[in-house]
C-alpha positions as a printed NumPy array, in Angstrom:
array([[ 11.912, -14.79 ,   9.257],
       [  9.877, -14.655,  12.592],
       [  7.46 , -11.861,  11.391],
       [  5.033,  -9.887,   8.582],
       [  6.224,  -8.94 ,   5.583],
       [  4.704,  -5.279,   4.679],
       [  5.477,  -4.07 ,   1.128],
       [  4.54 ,  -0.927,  -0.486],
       [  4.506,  -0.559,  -4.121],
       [  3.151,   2.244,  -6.575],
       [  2.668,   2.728, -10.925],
       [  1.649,   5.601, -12.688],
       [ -1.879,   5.467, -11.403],
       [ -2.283,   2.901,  -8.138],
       [ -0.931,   2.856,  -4.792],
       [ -0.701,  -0.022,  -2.469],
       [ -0.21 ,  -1.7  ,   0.24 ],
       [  0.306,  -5.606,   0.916],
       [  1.319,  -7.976,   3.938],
       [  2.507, -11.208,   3.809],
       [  3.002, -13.586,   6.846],
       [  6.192, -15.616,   7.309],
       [  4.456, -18.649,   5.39 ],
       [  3.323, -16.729,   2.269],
       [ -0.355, -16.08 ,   3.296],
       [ -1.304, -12.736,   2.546],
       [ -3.097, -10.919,   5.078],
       [ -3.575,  -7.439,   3.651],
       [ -3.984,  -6.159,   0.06 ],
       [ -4.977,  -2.728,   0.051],
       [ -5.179,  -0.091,  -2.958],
       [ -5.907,   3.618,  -4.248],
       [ -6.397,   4.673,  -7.6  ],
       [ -5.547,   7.842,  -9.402],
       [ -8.061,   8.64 , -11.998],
       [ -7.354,  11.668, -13.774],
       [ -9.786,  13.708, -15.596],
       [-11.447,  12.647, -19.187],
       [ -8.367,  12.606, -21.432],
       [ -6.093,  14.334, -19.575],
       [ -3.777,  11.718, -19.047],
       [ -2.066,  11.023, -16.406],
       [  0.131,  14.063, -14.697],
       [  3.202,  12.736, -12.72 ],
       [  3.055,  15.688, -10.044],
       [ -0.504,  14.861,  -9.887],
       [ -0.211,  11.183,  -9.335],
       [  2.45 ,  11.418,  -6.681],
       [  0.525,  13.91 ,  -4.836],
       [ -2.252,  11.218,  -4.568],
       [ -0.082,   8.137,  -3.463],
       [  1.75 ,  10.954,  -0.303],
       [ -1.803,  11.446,   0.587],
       [ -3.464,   7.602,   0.232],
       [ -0.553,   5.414,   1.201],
       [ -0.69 ,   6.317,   4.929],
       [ -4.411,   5.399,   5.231],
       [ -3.27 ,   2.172,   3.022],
       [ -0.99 ,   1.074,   5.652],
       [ -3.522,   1.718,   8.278],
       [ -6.257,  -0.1  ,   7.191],
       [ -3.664,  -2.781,   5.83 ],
       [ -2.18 ,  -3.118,   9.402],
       [ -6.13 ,  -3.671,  10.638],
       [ -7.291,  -6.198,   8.128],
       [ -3.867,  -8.257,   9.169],
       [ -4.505,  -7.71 ,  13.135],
       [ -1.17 ,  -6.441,  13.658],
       [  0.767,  -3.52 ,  14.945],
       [  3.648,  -1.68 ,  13.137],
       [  5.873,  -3.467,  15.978],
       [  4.878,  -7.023,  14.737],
       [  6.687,  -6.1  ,  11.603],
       [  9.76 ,  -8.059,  10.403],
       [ 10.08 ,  -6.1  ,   7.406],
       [  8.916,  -3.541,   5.016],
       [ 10.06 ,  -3.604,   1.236]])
C-alpha cells in the first residue's frame, strides 16, 4: 500500500477517527464522546445523532494532525 490508512469506528457512546501510515505509525487518533444525562442511559437515536454531527469535524482535524489531504488517502475502513 502506497498511502494512509483512515478508519472510522463508533460504540454506543464514542466516535472516532484514526490514520495509520503505510508502516503502522499512527498519525491521527481523534475522538467524541456521548455523555448522556445522569442516569438516563444511553438512547440509541440520541447517540447516533451525536456521531452524524462529530465525525465530520473528527476527520477534519484527523486529516490536520496527519498533514494530509483526503487525496493522499489509500484507504478508508
Amino acid at each position: 500500500m502506497s498511502g494512509a490508512v483512515l478508519g472510522i469506528e463508533s460504540t454506543a457512546h464514542t466516535a472516532a477517527v484514526g490514520i495509520v501510515s503505510p508502516d503502522g505509525e499512527i498519525m491521527a487518533d481523534r475522538k467524541a464522546i456521548f455523555t448522556p444525562e445522569a442516569g438516563s442511559g444511553i438512547h440509541p437515536r440520541e447517540a447516533a445523532n451525536h456521531h452524524a454531527v462529530a465525525l465530520p469535524g473528527l476527520v477534519r482535524e484527523a486529516l490536520a494532525d496527519a498533514g494530509l489531504r483526503p487525496s493522499e488517502l489509500a484507504l478508508v475502513a
